[in-house]
PyMOL Python script that loads the backbone (N, CA, C, O; Angstrom):
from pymol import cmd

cmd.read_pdbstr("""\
ATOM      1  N   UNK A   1       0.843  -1.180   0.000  1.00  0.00           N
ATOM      2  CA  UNK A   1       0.000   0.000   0.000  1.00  0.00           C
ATOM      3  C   UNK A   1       0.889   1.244   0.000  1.00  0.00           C
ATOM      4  O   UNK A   1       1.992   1.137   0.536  1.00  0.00           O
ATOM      5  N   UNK A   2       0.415   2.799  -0.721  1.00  0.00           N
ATOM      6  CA  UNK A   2       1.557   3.637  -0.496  1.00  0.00           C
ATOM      7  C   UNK A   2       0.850   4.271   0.350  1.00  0.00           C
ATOM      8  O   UNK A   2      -0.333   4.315   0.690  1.00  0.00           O
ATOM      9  N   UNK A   3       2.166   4.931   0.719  1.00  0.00           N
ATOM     10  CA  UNK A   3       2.208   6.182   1.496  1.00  0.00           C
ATOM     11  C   UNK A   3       1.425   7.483   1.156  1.00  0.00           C
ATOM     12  O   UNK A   3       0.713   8.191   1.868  1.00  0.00           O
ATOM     13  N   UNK A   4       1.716   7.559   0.075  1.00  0.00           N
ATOM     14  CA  UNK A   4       1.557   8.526  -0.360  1.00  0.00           C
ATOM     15  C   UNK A   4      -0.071   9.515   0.395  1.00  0.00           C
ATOM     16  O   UNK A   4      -1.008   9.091   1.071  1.00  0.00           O
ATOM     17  N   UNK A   5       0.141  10.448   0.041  1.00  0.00           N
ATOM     18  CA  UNK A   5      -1.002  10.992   1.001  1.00  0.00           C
ATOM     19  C   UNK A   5      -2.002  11.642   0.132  1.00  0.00           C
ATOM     20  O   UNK A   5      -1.621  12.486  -0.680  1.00  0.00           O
ATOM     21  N   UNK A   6      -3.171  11.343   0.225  1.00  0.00           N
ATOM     22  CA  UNK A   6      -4.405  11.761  -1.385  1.00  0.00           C
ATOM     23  C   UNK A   6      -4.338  13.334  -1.452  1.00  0.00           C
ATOM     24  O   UNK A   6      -4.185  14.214  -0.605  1.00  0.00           O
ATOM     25  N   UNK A   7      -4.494  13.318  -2.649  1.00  0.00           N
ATOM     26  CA  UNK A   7      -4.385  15.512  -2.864  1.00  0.00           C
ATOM     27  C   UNK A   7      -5.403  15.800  -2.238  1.00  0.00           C
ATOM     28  O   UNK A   7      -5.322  16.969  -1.863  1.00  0.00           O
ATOM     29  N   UNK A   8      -6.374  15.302  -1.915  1.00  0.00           N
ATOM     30  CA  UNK A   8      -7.461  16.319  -0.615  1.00  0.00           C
ATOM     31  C   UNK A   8      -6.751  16.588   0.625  1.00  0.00           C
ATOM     32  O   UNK A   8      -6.810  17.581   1.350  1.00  0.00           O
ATOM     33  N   UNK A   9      -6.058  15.508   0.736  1.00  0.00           N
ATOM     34  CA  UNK A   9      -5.147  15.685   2.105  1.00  0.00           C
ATOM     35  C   UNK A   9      -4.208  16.815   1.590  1.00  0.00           C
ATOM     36  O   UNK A   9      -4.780  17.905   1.616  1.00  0.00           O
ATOM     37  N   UNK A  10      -3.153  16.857   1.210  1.00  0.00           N
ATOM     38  CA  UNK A  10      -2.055  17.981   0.908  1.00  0.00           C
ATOM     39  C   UNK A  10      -2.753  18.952   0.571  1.00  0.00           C
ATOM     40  O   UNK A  10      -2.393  20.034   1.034  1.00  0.00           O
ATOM     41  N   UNK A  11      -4.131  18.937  -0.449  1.00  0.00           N
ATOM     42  CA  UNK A  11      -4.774  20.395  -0.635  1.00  0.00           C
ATOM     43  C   UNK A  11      -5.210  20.904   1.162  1.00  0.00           C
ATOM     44  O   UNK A  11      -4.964  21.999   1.668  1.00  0.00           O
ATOM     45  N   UNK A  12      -5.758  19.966   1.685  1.00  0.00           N
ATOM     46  CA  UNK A  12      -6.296  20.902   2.904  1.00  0.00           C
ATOM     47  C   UNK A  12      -5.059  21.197   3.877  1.00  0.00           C
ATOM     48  O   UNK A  12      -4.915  22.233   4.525  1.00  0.00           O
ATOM     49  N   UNK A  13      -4.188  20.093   3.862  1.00  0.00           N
ATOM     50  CA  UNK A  13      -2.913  21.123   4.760  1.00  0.00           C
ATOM     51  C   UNK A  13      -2.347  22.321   3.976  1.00  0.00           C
ATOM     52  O   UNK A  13      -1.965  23.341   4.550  1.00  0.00           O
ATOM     53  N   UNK A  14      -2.316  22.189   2.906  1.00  0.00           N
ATOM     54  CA  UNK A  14      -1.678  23.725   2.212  1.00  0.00           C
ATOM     55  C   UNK A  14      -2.561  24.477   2.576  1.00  0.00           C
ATOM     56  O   UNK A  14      -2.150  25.631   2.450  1.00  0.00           O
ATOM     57  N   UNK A  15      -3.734  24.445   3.029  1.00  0.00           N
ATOM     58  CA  UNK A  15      -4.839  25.538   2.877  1.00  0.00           C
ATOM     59  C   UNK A  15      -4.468  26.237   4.663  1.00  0.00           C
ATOM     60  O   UNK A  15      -4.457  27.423   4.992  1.00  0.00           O
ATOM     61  N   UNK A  16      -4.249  25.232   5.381  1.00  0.00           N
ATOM     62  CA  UNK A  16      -3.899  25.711   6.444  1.00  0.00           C
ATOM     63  C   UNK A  16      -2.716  26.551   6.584  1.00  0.00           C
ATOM     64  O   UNK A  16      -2.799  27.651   7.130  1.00  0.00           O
ATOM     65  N   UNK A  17      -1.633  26.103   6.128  1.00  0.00           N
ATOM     66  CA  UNK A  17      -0.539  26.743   5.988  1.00  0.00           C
ATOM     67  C   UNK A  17      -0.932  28.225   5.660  1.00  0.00           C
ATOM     68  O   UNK A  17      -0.597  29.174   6.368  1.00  0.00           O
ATOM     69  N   UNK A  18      -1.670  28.324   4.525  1.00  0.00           N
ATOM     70  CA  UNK A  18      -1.723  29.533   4.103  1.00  0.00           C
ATOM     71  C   UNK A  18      -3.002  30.321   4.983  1.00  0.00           C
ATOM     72  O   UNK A  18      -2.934  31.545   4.865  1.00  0.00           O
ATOM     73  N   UNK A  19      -3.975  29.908   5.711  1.00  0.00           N
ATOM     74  CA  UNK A  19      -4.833  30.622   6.576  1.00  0.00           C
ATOM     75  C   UNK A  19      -3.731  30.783   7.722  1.00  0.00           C
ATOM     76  O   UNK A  19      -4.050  31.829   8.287  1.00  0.00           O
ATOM     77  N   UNK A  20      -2.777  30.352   8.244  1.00  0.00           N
ATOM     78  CA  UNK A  20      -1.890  30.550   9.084  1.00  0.00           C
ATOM     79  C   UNK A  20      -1.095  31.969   8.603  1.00  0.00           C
ATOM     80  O   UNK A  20      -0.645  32.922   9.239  1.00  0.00           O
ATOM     81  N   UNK A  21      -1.133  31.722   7.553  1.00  0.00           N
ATOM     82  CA  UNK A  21       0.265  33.280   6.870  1.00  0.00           C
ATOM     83  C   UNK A  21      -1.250  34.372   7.326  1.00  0.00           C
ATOM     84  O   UNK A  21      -1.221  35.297   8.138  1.00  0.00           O
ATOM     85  N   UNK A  22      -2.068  34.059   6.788  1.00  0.00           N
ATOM     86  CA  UNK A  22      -3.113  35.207   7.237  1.00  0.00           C
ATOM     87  C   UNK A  22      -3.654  35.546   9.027  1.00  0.00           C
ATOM     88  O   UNK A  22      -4.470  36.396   9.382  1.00  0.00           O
ATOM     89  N   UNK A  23      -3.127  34.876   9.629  1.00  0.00           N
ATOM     90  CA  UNK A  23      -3.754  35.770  11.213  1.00  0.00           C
ATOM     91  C   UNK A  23      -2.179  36.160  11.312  1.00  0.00           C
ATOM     92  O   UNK A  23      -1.079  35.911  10.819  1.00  0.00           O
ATOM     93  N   UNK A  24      -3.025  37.168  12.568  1.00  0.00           N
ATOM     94  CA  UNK A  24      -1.489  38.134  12.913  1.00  0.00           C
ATOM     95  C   UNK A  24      -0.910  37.806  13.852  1.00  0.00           C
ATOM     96  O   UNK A  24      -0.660  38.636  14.726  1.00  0.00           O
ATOM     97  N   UNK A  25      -0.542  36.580  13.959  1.00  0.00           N
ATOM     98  CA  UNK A  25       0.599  35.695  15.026  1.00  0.00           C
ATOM     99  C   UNK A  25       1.585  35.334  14.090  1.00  0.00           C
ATOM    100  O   UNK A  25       1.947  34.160  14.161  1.00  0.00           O
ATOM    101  N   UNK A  26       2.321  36.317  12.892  1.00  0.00           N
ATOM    102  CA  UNK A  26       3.340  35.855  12.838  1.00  0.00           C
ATOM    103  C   UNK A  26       4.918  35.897  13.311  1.00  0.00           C
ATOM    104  O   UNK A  26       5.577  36.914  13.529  1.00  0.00           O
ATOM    105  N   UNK A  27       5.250  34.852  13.389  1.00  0.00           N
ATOM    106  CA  UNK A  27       6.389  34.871  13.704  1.00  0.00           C
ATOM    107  C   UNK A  27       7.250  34.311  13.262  1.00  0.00           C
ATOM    108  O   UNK A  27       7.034  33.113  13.075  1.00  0.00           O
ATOM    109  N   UNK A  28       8.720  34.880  12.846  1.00  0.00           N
ATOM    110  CA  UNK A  28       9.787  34.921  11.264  1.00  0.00           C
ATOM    111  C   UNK A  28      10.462  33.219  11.461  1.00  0.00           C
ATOM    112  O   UNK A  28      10.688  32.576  10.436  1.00  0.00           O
ATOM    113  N   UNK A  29      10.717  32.658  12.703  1.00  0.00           N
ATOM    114  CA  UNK A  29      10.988  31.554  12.343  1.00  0.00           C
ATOM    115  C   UNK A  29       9.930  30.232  12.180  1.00  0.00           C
ATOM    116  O   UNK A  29      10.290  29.150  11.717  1.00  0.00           O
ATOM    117  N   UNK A  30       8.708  30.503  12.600  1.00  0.00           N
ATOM    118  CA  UNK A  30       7.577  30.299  12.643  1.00  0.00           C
ATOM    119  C   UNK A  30       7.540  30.052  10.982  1.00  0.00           C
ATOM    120  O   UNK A  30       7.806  29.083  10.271  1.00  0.00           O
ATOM    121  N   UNK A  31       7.131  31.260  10.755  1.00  0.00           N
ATOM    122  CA  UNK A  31       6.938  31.795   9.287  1.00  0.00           C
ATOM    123  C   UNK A  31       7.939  30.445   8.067  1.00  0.00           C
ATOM    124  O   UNK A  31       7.517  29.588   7.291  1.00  0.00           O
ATOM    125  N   UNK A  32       9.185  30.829   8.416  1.00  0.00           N
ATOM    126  CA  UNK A  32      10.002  30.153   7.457  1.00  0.00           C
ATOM    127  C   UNK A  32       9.797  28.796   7.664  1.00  0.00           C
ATOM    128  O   UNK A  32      10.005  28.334   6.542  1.00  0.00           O
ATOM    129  N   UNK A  33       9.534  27.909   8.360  1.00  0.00           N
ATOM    130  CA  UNK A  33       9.152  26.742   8.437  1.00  0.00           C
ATOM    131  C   UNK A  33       8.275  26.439   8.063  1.00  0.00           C
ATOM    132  O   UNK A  33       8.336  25.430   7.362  1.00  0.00           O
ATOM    133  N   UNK A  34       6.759  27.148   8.289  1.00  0.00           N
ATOM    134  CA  UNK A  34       5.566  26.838   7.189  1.00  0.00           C
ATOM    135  C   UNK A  34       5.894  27.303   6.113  1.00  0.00           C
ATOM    136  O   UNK A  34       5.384  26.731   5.149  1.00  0.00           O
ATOM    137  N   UNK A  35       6.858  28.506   5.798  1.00  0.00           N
ATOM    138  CA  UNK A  35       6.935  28.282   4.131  1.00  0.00           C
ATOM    139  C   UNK A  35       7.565  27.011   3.589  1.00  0.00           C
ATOM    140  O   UNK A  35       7.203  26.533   2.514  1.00  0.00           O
ATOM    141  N   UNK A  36       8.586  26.429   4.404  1.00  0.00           N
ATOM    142  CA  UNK A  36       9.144  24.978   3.531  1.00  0.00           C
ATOM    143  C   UNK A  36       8.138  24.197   3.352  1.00  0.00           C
ATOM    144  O   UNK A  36       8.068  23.578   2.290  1.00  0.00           O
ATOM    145  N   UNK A  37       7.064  24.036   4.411  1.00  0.00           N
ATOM    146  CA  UNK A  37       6.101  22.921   4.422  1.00  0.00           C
ATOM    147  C   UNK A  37       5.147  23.173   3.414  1.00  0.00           C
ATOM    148  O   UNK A  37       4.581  22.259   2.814  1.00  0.00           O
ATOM    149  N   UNK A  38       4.961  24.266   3.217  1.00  0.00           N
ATOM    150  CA  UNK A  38       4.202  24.813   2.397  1.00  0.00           C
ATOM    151  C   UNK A  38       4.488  24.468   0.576  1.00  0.00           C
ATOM    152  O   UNK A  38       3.707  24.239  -0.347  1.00  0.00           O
ATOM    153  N   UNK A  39       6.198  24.585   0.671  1.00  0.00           N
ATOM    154  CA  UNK A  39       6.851  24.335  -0.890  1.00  0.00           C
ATOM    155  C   UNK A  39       6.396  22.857  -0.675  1.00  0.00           C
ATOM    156  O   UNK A  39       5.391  22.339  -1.162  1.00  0.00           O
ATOM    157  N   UNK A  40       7.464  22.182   0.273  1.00  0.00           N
ATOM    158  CA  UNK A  40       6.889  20.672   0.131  1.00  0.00           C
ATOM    159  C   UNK A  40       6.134  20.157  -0.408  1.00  0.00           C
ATOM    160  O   UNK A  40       6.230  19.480  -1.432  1.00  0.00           O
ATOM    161  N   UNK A  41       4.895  20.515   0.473  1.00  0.00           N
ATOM    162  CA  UNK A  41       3.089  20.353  -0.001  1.00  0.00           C
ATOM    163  C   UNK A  41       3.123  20.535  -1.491  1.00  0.00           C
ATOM    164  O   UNK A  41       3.094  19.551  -2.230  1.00  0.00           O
ATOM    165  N   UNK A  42       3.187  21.813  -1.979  1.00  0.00           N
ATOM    166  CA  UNK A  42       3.122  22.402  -3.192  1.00  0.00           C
ATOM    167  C   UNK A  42       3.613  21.515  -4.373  1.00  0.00           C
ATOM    168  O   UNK A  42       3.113  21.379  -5.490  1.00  0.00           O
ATOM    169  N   UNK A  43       4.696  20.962  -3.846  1.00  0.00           N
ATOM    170  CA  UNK A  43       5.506  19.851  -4.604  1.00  0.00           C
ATOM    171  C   UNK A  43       5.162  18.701  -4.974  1.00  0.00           C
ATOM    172  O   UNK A  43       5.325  18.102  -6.037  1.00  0.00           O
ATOM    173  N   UNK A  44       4.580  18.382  -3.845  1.00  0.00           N
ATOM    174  CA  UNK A  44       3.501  16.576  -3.820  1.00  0.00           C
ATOM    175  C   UNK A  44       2.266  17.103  -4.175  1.00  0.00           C
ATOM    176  O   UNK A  44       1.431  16.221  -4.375  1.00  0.00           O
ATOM    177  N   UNK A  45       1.833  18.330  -4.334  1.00  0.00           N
ATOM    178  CA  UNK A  45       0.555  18.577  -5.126  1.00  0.00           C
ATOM    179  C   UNK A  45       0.351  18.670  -6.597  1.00  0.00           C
ATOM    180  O   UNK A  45      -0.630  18.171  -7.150  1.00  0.00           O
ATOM    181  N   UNK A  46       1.539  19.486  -7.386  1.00  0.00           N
ATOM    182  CA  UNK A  46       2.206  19.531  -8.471  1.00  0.00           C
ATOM    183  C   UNK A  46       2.299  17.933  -9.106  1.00  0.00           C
ATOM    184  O   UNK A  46       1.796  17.783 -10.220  1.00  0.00           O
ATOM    185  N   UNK A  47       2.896  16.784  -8.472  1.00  0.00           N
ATOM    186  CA  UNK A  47       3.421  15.866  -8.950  1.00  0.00           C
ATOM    187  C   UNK A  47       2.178  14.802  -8.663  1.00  0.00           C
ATOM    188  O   UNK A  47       2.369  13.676  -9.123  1.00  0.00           O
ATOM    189  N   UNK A  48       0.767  15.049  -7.870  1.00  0.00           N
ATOM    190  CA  UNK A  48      -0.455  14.207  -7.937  1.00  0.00           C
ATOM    191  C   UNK A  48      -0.707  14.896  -9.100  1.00  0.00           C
ATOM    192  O   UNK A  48      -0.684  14.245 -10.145  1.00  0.00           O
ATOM    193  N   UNK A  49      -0.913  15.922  -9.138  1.00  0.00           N
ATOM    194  CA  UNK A  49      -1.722  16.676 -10.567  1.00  0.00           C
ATOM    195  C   UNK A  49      -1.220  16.398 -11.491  1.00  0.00           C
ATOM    196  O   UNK A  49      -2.054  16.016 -12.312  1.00  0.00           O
ATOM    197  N   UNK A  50       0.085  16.361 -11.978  1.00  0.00           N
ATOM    198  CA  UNK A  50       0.797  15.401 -13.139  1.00  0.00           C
ATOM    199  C   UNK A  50       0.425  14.320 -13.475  1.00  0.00           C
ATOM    200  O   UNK A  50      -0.132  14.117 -14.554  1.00  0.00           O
ATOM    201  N   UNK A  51       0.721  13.231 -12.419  1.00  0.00           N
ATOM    202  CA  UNK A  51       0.287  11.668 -12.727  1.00  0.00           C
ATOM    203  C   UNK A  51      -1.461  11.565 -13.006  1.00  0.00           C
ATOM    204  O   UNK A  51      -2.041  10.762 -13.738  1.00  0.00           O
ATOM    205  N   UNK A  52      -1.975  12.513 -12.276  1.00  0.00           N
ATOM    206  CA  UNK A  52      -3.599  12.184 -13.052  1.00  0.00           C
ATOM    207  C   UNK A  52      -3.685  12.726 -14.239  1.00  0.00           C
ATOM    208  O   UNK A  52      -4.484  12.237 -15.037  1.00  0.00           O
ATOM    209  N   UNK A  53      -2.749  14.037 -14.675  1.00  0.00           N
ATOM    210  CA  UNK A  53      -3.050  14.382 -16.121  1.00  0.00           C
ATOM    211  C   UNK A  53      -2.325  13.305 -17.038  1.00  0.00           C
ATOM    212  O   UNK A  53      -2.751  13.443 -18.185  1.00  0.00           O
ATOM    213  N   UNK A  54      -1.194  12.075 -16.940  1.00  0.00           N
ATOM    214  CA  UNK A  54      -0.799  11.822 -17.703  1.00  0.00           C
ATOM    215  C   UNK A  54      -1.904  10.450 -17.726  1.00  0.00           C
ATOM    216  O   UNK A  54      -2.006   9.742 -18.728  1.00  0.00           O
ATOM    217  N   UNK A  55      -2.670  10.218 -16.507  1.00  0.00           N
ATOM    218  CA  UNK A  55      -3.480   9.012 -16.712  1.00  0.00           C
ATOM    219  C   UNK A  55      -4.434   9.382 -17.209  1.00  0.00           C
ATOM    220  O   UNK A  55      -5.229   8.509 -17.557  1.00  0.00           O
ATOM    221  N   UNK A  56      -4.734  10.605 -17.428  1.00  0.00           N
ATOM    222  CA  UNK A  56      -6.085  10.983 -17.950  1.00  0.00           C
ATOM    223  C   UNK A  56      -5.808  10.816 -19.507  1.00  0.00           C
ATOM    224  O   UNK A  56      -6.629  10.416 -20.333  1.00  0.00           O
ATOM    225  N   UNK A  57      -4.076  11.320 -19.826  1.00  0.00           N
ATOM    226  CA  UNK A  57      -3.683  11.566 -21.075  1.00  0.00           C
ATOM    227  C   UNK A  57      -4.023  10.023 -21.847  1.00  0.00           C
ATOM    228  O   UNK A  57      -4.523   9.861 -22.961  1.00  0.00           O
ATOM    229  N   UNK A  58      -3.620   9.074 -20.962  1.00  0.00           N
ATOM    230  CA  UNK A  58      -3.794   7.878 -21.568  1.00  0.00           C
ATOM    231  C   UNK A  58      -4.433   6.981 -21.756  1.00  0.00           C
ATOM    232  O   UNK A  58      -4.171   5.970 -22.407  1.00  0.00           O
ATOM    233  N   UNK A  59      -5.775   7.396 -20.937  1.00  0.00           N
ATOM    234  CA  UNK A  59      -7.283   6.770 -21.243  1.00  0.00           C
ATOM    235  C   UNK A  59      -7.479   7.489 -22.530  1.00  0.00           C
ATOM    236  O   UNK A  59      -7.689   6.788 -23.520  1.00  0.00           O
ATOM    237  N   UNK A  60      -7.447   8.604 -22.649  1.00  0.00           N
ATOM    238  CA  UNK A  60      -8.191   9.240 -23.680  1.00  0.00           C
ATOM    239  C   UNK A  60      -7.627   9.152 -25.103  1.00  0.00           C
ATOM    240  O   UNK A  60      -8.261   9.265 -26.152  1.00  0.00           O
ATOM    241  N   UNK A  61      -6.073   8.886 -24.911  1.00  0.00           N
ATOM    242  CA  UNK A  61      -5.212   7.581 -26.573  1.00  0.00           C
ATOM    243  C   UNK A  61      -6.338   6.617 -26.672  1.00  0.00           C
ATOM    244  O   UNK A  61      -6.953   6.371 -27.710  1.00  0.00           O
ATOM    245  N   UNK A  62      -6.536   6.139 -25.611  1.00  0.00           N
ATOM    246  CA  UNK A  62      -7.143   4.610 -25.865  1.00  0.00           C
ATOM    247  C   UNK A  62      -8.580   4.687 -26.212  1.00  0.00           C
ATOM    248  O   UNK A  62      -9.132   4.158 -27.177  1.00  0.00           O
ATOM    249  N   UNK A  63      -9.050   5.347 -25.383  1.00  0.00           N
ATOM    250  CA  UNK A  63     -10.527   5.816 -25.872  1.00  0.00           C
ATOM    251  C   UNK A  63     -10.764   6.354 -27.445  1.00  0.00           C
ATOM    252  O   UNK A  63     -11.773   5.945 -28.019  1.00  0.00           O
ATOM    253  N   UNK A  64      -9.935   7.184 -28.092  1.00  0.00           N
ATOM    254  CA  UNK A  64      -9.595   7.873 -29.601  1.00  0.00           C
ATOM    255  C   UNK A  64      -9.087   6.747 -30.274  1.00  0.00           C
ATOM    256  O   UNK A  64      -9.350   6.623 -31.471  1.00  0.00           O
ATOM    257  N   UNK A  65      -8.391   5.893 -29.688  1.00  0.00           N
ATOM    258  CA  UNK A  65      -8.029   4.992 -30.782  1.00  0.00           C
ATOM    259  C   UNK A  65      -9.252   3.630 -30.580  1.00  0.00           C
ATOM    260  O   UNK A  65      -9.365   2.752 -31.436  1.00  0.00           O
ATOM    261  N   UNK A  66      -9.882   3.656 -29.629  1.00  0.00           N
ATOM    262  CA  UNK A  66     -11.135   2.467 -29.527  1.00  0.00           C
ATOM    263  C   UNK A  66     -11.927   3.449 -30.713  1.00  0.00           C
ATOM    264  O   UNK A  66     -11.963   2.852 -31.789  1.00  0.00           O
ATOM    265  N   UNK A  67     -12.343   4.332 -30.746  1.00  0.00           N
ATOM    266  CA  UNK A  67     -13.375   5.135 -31.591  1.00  0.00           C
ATOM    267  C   UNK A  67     -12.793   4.809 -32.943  1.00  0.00           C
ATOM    268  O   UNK A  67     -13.602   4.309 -33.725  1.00  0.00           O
ATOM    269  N   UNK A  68     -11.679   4.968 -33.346  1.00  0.00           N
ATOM    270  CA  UNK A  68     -10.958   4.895 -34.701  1.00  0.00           C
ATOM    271  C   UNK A  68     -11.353   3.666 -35.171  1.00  0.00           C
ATOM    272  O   UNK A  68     -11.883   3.590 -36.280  1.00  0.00           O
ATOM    273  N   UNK A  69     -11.103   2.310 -34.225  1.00  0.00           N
ATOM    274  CA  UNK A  69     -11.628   0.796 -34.636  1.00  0.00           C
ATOM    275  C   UNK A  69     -13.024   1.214 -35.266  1.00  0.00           C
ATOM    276  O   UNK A  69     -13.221   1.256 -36.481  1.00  0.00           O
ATOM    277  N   UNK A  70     -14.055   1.545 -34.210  1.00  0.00           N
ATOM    278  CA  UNK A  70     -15.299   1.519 -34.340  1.00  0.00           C
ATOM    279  C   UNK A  70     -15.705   1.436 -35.787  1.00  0.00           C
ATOM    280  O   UNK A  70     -16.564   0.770 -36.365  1.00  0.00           O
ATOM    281  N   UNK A  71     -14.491   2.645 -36.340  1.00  0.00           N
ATOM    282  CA  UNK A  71     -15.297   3.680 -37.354  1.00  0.00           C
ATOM    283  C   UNK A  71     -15.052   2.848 -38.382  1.00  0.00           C
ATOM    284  O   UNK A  71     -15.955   2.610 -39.184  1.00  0.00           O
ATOM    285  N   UNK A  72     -13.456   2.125 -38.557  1.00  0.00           N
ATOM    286  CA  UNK A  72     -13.479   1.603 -40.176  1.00  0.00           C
ATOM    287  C   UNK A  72     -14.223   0.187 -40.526  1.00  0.00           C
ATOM    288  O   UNK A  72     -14.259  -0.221 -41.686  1.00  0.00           O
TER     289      UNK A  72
END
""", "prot")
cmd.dss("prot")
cmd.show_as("cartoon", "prot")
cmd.util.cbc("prot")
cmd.orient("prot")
């Protein structure tokens, strides 16, 4: 089983991160640590959104080329 953690999960901790940059308790080393966590996140969000666009990319070869059979 992976690890990996589902993009609802990383979307809602990024969301925190960033309602955190918005109240006025900041504080600079505070601060710089949710920004890494924040890139992190950003990073494993970037790279779920990839792998579903390239699986999406490749149903939809297969789907265009099932239609192509259909047709001749």
């Amino acid at each position: 089983m992976s690890n990996q953690k589902s993009l609802r999960k990383l979307m809602n901790e990024f969301e925190v991160i960033v309602a955190w940059f918005d109240s006025d308790n900041l504080d600079v080393e505070a601060a710089t640590t949710k920004f890494e966590e924040g890139v992190k996140l950003a990073e494993q969000i970037q790279q779920q959104l990839t792998e579903a666009k390239n699986k999406i990319k490749i149903v939809k070869e297969k789907f265009d080329e099932s239609n192509l059979i259909e047709l001749e």
